[in-house]
Rosetta silent file (secondary structure, phi, psi, omega in degrees, C-alpha in Angstrom):
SEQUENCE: XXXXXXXXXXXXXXXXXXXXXXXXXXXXXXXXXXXXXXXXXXXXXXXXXXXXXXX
SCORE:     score description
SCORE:     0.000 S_00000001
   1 L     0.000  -43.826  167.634    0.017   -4.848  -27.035 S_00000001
   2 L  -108.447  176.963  179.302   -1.957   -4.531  -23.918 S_00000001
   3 L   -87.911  175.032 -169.651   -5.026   -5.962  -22.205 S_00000001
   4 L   -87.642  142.016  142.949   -8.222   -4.043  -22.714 S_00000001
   5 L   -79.920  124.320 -174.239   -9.084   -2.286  -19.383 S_00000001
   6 L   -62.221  160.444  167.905  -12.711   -2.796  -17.847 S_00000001
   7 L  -108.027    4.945 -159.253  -14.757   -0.406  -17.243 S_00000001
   8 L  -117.771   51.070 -162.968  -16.923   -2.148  -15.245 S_00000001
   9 L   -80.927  111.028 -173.378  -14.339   -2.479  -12.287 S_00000001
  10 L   -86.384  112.829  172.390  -15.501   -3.545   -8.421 S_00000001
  11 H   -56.264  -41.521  173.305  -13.584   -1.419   -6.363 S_00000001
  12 H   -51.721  -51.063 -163.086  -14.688   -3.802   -3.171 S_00000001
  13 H   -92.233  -18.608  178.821  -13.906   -7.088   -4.607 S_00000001
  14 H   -73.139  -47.381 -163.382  -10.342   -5.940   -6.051 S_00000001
  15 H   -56.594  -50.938 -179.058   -9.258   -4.379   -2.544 S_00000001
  16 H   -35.358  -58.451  163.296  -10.943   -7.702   -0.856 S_00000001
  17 H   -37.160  -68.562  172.322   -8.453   -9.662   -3.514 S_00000001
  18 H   -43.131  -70.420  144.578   -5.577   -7.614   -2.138 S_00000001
  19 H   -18.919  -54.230  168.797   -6.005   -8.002    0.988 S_00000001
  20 H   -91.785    8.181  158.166   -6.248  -11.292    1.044 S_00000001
  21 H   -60.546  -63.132 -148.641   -2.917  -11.887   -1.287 S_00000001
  22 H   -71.431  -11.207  168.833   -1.145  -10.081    1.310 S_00000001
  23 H   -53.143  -80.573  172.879   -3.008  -12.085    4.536 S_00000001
  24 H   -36.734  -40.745  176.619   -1.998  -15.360    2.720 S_00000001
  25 L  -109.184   27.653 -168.185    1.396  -14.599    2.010 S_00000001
  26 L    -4.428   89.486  176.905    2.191  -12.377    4.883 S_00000001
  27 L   -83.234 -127.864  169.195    3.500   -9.594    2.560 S_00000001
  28 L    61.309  -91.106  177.990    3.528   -7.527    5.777 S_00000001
  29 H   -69.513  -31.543 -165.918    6.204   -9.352    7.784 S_00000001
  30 H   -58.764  -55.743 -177.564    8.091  -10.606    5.235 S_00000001
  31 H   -20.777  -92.601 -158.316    8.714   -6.688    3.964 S_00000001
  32 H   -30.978  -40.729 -167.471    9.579   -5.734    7.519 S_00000001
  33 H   -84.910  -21.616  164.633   11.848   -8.661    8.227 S_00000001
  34 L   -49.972  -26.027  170.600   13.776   -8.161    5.106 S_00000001
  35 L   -86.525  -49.678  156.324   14.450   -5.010    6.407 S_00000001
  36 L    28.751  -87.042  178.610   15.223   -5.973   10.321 S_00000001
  37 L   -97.345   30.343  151.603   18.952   -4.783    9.628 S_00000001
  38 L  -107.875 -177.287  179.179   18.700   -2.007    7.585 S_00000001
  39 L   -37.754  142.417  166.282   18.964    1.451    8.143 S_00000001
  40 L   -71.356  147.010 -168.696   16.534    3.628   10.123 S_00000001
  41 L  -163.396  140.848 -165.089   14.906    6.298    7.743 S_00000001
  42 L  -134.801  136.426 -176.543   12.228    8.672    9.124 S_00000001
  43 L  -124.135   97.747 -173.315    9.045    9.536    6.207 S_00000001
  44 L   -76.103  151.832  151.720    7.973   13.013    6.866 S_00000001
  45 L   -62.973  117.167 -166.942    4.241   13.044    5.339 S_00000001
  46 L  -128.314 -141.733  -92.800    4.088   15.871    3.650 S_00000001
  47 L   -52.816  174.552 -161.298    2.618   18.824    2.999 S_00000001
  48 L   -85.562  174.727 -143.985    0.163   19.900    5.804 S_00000001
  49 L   -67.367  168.644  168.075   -3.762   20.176    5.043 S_00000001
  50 L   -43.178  -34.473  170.820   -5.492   23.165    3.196 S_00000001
  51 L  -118.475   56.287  173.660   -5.738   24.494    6.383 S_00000001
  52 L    71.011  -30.661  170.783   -2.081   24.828    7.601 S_00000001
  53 L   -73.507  151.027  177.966   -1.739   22.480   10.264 S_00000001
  54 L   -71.370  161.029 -176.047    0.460   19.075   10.301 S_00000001
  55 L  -138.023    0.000    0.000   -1.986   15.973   10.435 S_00000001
């Protein structure tokens, strides 16, 4: 039903992959301009570190 997953997985060369889908297809702007006229929405980060302050 599924593919086997490796185990023998390059963390480096996958992000390096990623990165350069989203370079090539400027995934980036496109989001953002898709968005251009919608609403404004504010993303609090949440919650603050182990030692109590916001970061």
């Amino acid at each position: 039903m599924y593919r086997k997953v490796p185990t023998n997985m390059n963390f480096v060369e996958r992000e390096q992959g990623v990165l350069q889908f989203w370079t090539e297809n400027d995934v980036f702007r496109r989001s953002m301009d898709s968005r251009k006229e919608g609403e404004t929405y504010t993303f609090y980060d949440g919650p603050p570190t182990a030692n109590g302050k916001p970061h």
